[in-house]
C-alpha positions in Angstrom: -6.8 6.6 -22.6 -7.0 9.8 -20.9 -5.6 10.7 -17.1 -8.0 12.0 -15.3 -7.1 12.1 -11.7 -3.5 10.4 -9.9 -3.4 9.2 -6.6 -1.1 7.1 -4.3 -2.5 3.5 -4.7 -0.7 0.2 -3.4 0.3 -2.3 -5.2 -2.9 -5.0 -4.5 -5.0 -2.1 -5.9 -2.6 -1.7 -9.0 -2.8 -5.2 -9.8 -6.9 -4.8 -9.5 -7.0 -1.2 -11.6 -5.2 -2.9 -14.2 -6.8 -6.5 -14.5 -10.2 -4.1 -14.7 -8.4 -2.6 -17.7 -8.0 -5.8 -19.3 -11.2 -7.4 -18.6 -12.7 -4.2 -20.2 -10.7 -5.3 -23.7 -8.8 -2.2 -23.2 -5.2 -3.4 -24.2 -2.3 -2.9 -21.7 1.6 -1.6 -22.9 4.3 -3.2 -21.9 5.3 -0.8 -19.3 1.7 -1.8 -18.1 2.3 -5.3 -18.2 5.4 -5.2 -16.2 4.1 -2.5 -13.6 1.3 -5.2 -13.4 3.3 -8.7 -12.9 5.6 -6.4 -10.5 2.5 -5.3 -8.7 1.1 -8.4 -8.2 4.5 -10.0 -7.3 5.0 -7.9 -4.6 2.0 -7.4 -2.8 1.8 -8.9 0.8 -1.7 -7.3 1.9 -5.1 -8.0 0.2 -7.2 -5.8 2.6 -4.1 -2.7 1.8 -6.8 0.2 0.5 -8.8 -0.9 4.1 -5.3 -0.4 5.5 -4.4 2.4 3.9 -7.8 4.4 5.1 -7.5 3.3 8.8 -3.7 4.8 8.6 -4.9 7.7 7.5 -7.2 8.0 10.2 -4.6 7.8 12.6 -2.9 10.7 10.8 -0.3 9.2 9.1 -0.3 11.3 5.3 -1.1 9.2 2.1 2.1 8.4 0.7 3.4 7.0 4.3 0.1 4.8 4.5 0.6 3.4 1.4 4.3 2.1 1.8 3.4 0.7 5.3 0.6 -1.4 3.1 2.9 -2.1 0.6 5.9 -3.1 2.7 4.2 -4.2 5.9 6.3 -3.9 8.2 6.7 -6.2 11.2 9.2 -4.4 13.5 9.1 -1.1 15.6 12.0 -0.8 13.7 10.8 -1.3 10.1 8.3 1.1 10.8 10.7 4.0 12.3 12.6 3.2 8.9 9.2 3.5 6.5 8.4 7.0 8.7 12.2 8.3 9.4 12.1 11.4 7.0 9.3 13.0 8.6 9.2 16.1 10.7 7.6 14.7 13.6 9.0 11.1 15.1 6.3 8.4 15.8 6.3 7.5 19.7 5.9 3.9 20.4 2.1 4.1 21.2 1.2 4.8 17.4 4.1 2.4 16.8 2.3 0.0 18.1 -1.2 0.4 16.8 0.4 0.4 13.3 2.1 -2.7 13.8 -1.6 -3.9 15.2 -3.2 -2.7 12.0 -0.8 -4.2 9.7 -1.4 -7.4 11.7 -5.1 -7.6 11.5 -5.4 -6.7 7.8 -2.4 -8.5 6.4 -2.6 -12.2 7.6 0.3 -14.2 6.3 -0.3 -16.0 3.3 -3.1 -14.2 2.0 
């Protein structure tokens, strides 16, 4: 198996990339495996790449919109947190419309 492109992914998309794998009869390491069960363990949003894309559009850079889907934060706080190395500080109107995104995409006990 050959890497041809990397990209910031969250973890329901993981999970997806490499069941695909396996259902293709391609055999997964044990690294794999693990990154996998982790993967699938941890994931709170099934909708995250539809997430992920509507973050983006409101400007937030890959890397930040993929944490936010991975963690999904509940609080104005959590999301200060997620975003608090970043040159510019979020105000509490884009607070607030993350905090709406990650509502409508990641209903509890999906």
């Amino acid at each position: 198996m050959k890497i041809k492109n990397v990209r910031n992914i969250p973890n329901p998309t993981v999970v997806k990339v490499l069941e695909d794998l396996e259902r293709m009869n391609i055999e997964l390491t044990q690294l794999a495996i693990r990154v996998r069960e982790y993967a699938k363990k941890f994931s709170k949003c099934a909708k995250a790449e539809e997430l992920v894309s509507k973050l983006k559009e409101l400007g937030l850079d890959d890397v930040t919109a993929v944490v936010i889907a991975n963690i999904v934060p509940k609080t104005p706080d959590e999301v200060r947190v997620i975003y608090d190395k970043k040159a510019k500080p979020l105000d509490e109107e884009m607070i607030k419309k993350i905090l709406d995104l990650t509502a409508s995409y990641c209903v509890e006990g999906q």
